[in-house]
C-alpha positions, -999 to +999 in steps of 0.1 A: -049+102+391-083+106+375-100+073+354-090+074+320-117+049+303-114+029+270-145+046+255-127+078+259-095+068+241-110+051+215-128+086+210-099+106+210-077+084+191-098+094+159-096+128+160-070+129+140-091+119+113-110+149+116-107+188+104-138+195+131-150+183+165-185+182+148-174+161+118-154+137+145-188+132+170-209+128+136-185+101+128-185+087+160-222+085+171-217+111+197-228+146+203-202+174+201-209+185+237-202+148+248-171+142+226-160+183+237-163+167+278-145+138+267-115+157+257-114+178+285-121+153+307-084+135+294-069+166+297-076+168+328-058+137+337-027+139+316-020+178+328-015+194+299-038+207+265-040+181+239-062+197+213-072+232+201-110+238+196-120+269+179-151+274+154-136+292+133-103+272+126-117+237+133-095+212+157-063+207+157-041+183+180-014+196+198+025+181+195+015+164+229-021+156+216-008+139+182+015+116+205-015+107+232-039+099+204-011+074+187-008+056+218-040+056+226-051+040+188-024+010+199-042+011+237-075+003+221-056-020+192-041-043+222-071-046+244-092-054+211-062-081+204-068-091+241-106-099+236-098-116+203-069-136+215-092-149+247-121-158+224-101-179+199-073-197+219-050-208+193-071-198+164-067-167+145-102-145+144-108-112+137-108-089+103-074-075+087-078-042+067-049-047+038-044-015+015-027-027-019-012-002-042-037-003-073-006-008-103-003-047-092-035-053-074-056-072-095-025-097-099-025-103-062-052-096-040-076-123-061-055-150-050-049-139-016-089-134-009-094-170-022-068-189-004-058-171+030-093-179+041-084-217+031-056-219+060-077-188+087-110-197+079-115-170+109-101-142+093-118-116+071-100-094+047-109-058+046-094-046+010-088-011+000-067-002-035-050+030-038-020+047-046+012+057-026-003+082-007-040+073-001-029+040+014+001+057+036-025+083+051-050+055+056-019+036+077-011+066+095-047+069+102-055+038+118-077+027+092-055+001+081-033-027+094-011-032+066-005-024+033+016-040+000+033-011-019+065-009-039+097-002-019+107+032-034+104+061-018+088+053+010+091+078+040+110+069+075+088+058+101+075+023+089+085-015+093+086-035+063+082-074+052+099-086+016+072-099-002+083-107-039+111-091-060+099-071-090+113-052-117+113-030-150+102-053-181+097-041-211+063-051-231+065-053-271+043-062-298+047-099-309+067-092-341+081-063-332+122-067-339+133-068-306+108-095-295+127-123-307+159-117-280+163-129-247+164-098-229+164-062-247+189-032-237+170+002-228+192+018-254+176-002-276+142+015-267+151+054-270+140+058-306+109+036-304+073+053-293+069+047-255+038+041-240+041+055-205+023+041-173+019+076-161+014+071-121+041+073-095+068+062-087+065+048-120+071+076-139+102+089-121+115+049-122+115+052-158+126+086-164+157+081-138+167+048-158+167+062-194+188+096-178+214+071-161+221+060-194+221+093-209+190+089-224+157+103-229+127+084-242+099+094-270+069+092-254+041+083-276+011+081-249+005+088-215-020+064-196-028+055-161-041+023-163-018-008-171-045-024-192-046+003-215-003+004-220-013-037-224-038-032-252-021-005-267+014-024-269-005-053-285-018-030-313+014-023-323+013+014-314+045+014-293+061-004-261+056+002-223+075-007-193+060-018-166+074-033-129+069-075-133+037-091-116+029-123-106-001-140-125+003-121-157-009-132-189+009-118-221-026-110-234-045-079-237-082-072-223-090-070-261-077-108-265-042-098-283-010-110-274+021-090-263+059-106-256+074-096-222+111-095-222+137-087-192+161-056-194+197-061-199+214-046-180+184-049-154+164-018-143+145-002-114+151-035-098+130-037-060+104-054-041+070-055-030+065-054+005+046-051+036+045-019+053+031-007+090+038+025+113+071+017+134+049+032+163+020+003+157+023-035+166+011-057+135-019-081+141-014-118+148-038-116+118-018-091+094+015-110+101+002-141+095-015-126+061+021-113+051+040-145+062+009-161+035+020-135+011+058-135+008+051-180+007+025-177-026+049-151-040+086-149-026+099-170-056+086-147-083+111-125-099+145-130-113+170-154-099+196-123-086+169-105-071+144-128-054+139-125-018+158-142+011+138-148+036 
């Protein structure tokens, strides 16, 4: 059988991040007749075409190609685990790229950047914020380890870890009428102005609650940014709903306050969690960041969903 060397997998396990075989030897530091001899060199060994190379049309990976270049991204994953694992003996070492969906980021990623280093002084978080399907293409890319996403409508083909439960609350202006109860019906809502958080799954969560009740809600405002449903809702305007956080203060960036109640009967109730490519082994580093995760937040949420771990 002919030599198969590192350098060359770790080569071809990122063309699939690449429309061209120039773009992917820019990339990697390489010149296209180099990166072209690499490839044909591999297919050599393994028998049968793995890419398609044509000018014109740019590269494309065959079925056989796309399946060589996955294993080969978890080859040169293990053997960098390998080196890692002899440097540190029992300590953890090394960076962990986390991808956090950008709705609850800024209520979880501060903490976790000032404390996980506290226990892994070795490891280095790589952070990148996104939505649904930035940060699933970045996984499936390679690019990251892990990332912290909502568990709705996720495709097949990943491993998940429970990280906290979460669900629909609905945010009111301090003296509006229904900010005095306990916990506020949805039907309740219909007639009020809605101030949607107009990103997904968000959107569909909402919509999918109000029709299961055979209602339909009068939207005021569409916004993609919590903090402006926050300051909006503290001016009075109308109310939002929005999936619960942990570290959230009732306050608006403009200093106001707004009253966050439960739903009764509850809605859209979930969990954040960990996700990773069935097909990829997680990091001593990432698992260890998750099992760090679900401990600082696994008791948030209400009592009948909260996570058993």
């Amino acid at each position: 059988m002919a030599d198969v060397s590192l350098r060359q997998l770790e080569l071809f396990a990122a063309l699939p991040n690449f429309a061209t075989l120039s773009a992917a030897a820019a990339h990697l530091h390489i010149s296209e007749s180099a990166l072209s001899q690499a490839i044909t060199s591999l297919e050599r060994a393994v028998g049968e075409q793995l890419c398609v190379r044509r000018k014109a049309r740019g590269l494309t990976l065959t079925p056989t190609g796309q399946q060589f270049a996955r294993e080969a991204r978890q080859i040169v994953a293990d053997t960098q685990e390998l080196v890692l694992g002899a440097r540190r003996g029992q300590e953890l070492r090394g960076p962990v790229k986390l991808g956090c969906f950008s709705s609850f980021a800024t209520h979880v990623v501060p903490e976790l950047l000032e404390e996980f280093p506290k226990r892994h002084p070795g490891v280095h978080i790589e952070i990148m914020v996104g939505t649904n399907e930035e940060l699933l293409s970045e996984l499936e890319a390679g690019r990251l380890d892990v990332a912290l996403v909502y568990n709705v409508s996720l495709p097949l083909g990943y491993r998940r870890r429970k990280i906290y439960a979460t669900e629909l609350e609905v945010h009111l202006h301090p003296e509006h009428p229904l900010a005095a109860a306990d916990a506020v019906d949805l039907a309740d809502l219909a007639e009020e102005p809605y101030i949607q958080y107009d990103a997904t799954p968000g959107t569909r969560n909402v919509a999918d609650a109000f029709s299961a009740r055979g209602l339909e809600p009068r939207i005021e405002a569409r916004v993609t940014q919590i903090s402006l449903v926050e300051a909006i809702v503290a001016r009075g305007v109308g109310y939002g709903l929005l999936m619960s956080r942990p570290n959230t203060l009732p306050t608006s960036i403009e200093g106001r306050p707004f009253v966050i109640r439960p739903l009764d009967p509850p809605v859209t109730v979930s969990h954040v969690v960990g996700i990773w490519p069935e097909d990829m082994s997680l990091t001593p580093r990432a698992s260890a960041l998750l099992d760090f995760a679900a401990e600082r937040y696994g008791s948030f949420g209400r009592g009948d969903v909260q996570q058993h771990r």
